[in-house]
N, C-alpha and C positions, 0 to 999 in steps of 0.2 A: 504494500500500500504506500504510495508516495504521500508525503504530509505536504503540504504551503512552509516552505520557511517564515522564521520570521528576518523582513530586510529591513533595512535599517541606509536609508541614503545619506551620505557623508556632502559636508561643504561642499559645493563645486568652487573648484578654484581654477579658473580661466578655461584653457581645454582640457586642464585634467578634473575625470569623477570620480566617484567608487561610490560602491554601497558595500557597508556590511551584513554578511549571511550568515544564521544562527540555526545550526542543524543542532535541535535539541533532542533525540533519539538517534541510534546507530540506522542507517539504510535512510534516513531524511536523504533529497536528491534536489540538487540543482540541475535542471535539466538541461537536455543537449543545447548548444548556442553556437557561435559563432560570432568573428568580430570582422572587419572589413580590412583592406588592406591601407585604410589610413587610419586605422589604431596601432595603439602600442596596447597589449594586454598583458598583466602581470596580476598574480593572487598571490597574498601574504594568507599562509595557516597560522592566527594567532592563539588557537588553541586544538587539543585533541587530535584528530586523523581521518585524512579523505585519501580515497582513491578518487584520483583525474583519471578519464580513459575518452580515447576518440576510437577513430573506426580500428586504427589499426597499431596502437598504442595504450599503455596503462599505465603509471605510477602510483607508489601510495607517497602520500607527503606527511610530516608531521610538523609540530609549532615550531615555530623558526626558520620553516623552510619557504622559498620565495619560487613559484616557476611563472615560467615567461612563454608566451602559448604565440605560434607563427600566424599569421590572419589568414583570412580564412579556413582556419582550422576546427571544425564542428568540435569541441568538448563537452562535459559533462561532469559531474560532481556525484558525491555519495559519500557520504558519513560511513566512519568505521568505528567512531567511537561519539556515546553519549555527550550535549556539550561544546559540541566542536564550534570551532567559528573563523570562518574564511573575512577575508578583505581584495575584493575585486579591484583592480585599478586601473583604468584607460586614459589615456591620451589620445587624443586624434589630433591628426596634425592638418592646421588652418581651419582651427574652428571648434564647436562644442563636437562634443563624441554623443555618440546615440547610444552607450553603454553598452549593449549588446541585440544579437540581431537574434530570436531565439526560432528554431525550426518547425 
């Protein structure tokens, strides 16, 4: 059963946004997305542990670790532990970013 995160949107400071995501049960899911290729995308794990996985790739990450996602690259999210909480970050360059483009 996939739950609703709770998000939480961060200052927008010129062309850069984020929001933070709050997977409070293991299996909580940020769904598939994608970003364009005038983003930059980057997710800080500031707590617990997610697996990121695209079509043909998976990592687990835990707090402290920072990945950097190529654009146009379909991702996705999934809590492995109770708690967890991501921090999404985009830039788009000449201009606001649309945060993400979800499928």
């Amino acid at each position: 059963m996939c739950r609703v995160l709770l998000v939480k949107p961060l200052e927008e400071l010129g062309d850069i946004v984020g929001k933070m995501y709050d997977f409070e049960i293991v299996g909580d899911v940020l769904t598939r997305h994608n970003h364009t290729e005038a983003d930059i995308h980057i997710t800080i794990v500031a707590r617990g542990k997610i697996k990121a996985y695209s079509q043909d790739w998976e990592l687990i990450a835990t707090a402290g670790q920072l990945l950097n996602f190529r654009p146009n690259e379909p991702h996705a999210f999934v809590a492995l532990e109770d708690n967890t909480r991501i921090f999404n970050i985009v830039k788009k360059f000449g201009g606001q970013s649309n945060d993400y483009v979800q499928e």
